[in-house]
C-alpha positions as CSV (number, residue, x, y, z in Angstrom):
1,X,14.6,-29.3,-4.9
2,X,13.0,-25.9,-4.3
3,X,14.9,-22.7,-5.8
4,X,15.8,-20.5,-2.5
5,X,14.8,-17.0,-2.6
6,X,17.7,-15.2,-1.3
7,X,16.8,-11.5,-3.5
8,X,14.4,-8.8,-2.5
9,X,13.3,-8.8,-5.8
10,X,12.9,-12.4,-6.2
11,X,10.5,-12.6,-2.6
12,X,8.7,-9.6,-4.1
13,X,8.2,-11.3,-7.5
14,X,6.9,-14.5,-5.5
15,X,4.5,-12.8,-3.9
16,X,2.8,-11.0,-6.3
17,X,2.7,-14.4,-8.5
18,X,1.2,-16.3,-5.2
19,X,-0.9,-14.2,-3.6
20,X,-1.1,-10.9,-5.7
21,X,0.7,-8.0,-3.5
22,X,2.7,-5.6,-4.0
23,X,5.5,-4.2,-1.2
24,X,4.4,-1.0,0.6
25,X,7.0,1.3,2.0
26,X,5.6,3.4,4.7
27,X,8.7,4.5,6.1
28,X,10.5,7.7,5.3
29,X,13.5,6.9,8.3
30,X,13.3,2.9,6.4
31,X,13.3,3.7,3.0
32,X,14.3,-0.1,1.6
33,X,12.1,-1.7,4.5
34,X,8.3,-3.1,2.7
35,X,5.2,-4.7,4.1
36,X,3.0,-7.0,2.2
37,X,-0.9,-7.2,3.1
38,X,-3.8,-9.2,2.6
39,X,-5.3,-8.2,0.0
40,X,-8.8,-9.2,1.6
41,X,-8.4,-7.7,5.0
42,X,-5.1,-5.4,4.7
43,X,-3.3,-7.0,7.5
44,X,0.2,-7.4,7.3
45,X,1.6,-10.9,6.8
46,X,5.3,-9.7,6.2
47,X,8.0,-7.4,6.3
48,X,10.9,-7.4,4.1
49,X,14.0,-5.0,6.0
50,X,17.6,-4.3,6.1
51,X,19.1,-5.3,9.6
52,X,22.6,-5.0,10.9
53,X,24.0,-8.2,10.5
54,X,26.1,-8.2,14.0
55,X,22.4,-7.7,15.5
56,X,21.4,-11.0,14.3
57,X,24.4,-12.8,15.5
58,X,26.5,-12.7,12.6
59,X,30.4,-11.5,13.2
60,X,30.3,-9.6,9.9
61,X,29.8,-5.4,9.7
62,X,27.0,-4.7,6.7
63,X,23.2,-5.3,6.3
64,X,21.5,-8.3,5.0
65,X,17.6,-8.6,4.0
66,X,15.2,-10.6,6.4
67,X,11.9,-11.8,5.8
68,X,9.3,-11.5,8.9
69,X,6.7,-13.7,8.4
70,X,3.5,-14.3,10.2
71,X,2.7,-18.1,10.6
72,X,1.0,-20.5,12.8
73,X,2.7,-20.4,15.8
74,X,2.4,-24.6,15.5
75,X,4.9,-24.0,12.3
76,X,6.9,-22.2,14.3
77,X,9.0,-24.9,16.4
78,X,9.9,-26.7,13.1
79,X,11.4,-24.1,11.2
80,X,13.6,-22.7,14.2
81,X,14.9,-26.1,13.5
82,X,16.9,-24.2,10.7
83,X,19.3,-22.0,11.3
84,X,18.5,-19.7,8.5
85,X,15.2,-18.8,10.8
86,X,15.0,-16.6,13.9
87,X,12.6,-16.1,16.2
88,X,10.5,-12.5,14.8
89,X,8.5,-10.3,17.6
90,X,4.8,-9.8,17.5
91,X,3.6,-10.9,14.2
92,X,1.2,-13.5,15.8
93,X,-0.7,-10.5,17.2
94,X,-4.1,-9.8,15.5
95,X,-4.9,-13.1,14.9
């Protein structure tokens, strides 16, 4: 069985061993949230950010980490299957 990666630090470390990127942050107002690019074409193909947890429908006051991935929107049905997996907005743009 696959090792989840529940750590910032641990996604981070996975994706520089897999596809060789680094986070960015670009956000003075977000200072923990990251982006990770392409390195060919720059694009964005996640975010890594803090989010209220009661905005994600969890009954519990404090922030938690989520992962916005971009993916084929064929993927998509199948992993909503999951309840660990929401919905994102807009990452399929640009394709």
């Amino acid at each position: 069985m696959k090792k989840r990666i529940t750590e910032r630090k641990d996604m981070f470390r996975y994706a520089k061993e897999t596809f060789g990127t680094e986070p960015e942050y670009l956000w003075r107002s977000y200072p923990n949230n990251a982006v990770l690019r392409n390195t060919d074409n720059e694009k964005w193909y996640a975010i890594v950010m803090e989010a209220p947890k009661e905005k994600l429908g969890i009954n519990v006051i404090g922030k938690i980490n989520v992962l916005n991935i971009k993916c084929d929107p064929l993927m998509l049905g199948s992993l909503l299957l999951n309840d660990r997996f929401l919905p994102a907005y807009r990452m399929h743009k640009g394709r």
